[in-house]
C-alpha positions as a printed Julia matrix, in Angstrom:
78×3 Matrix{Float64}:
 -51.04  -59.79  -39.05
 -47.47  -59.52  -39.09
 -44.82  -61.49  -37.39
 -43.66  -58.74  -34.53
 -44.36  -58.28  -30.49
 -47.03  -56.16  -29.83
 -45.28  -55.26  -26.54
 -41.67  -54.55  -27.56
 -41.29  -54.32  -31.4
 -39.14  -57.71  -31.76
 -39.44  -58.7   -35.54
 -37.67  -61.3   -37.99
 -33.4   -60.5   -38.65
 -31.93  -61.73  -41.26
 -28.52  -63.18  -41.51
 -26.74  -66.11  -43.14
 -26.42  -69.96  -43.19
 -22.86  -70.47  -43.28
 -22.09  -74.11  -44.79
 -19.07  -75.89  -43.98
 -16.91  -74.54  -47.32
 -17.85  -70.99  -46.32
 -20.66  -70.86  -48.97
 -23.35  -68.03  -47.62
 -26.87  -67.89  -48.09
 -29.62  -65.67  -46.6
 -31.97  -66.56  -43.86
 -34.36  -65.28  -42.05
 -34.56  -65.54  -37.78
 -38.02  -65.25  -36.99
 -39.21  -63.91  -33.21
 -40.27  -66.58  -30.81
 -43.42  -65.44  -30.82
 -46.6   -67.14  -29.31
 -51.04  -65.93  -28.73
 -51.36  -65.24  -25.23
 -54.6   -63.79  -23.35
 -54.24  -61.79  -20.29
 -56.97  -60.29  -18.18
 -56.51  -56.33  -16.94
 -58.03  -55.55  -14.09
 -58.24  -51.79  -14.23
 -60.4   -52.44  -17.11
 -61.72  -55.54  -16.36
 -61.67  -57.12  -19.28
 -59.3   -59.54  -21.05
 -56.91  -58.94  -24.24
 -55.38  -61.4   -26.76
 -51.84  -60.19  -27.52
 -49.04  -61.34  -30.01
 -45.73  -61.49  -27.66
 -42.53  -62.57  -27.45
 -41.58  -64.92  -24.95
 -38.94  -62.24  -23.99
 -41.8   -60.08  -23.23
 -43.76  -62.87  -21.62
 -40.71  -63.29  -18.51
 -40.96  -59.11  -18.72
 -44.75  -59.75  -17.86
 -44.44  -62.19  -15.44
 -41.71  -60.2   -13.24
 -43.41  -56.64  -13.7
 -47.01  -57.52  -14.17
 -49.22  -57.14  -17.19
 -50.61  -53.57  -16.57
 -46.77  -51.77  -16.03
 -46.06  -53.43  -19.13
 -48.68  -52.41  -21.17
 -47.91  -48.9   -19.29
 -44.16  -48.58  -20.88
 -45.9   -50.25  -24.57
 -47.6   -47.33  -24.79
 -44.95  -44.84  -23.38
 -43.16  -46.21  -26.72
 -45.59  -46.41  -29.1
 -46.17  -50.02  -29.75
 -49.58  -49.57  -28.45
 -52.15  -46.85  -29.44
């Protein structure tokens, strides 16, 4: 399974580490991403899900089942 939100696409950027002579190398910024099970009432049942913690607040302010609602609108979701 690959390192990206199920709910809102985040994935890894890359960029560089700048030392302090200027020298430039690549790096990689991973997504803060962490396991997390929520339950869904409509379909009583509950779902393990991949997530970003950005998408974790967006949970916790709009609730799990509009969430899931616009994930699908957008195609993360089948």
């Amino acid at each position: 399974m690959s390192r990206v939100c199920e709910l809102t696409g985040k994935k890894a950027m890359v960029g560089n580490n700048v030392s302090h002579a200027m020298n430039k190398t690549k790096r990689k910024f991973d997504a803060n991403l962490i396991k997390k099970r929520f339950f869904i009432p409509e379909e009583d049942r509950w779902v393990t899900l991949k997530i970003s913690t950005a998408a974790l607040k967006t949970i916790n302010k709009k609730g799990i089942s509009a969430v899931l609602k616009e994930a699908k609108e957008k195609g993360f979701i089948k």
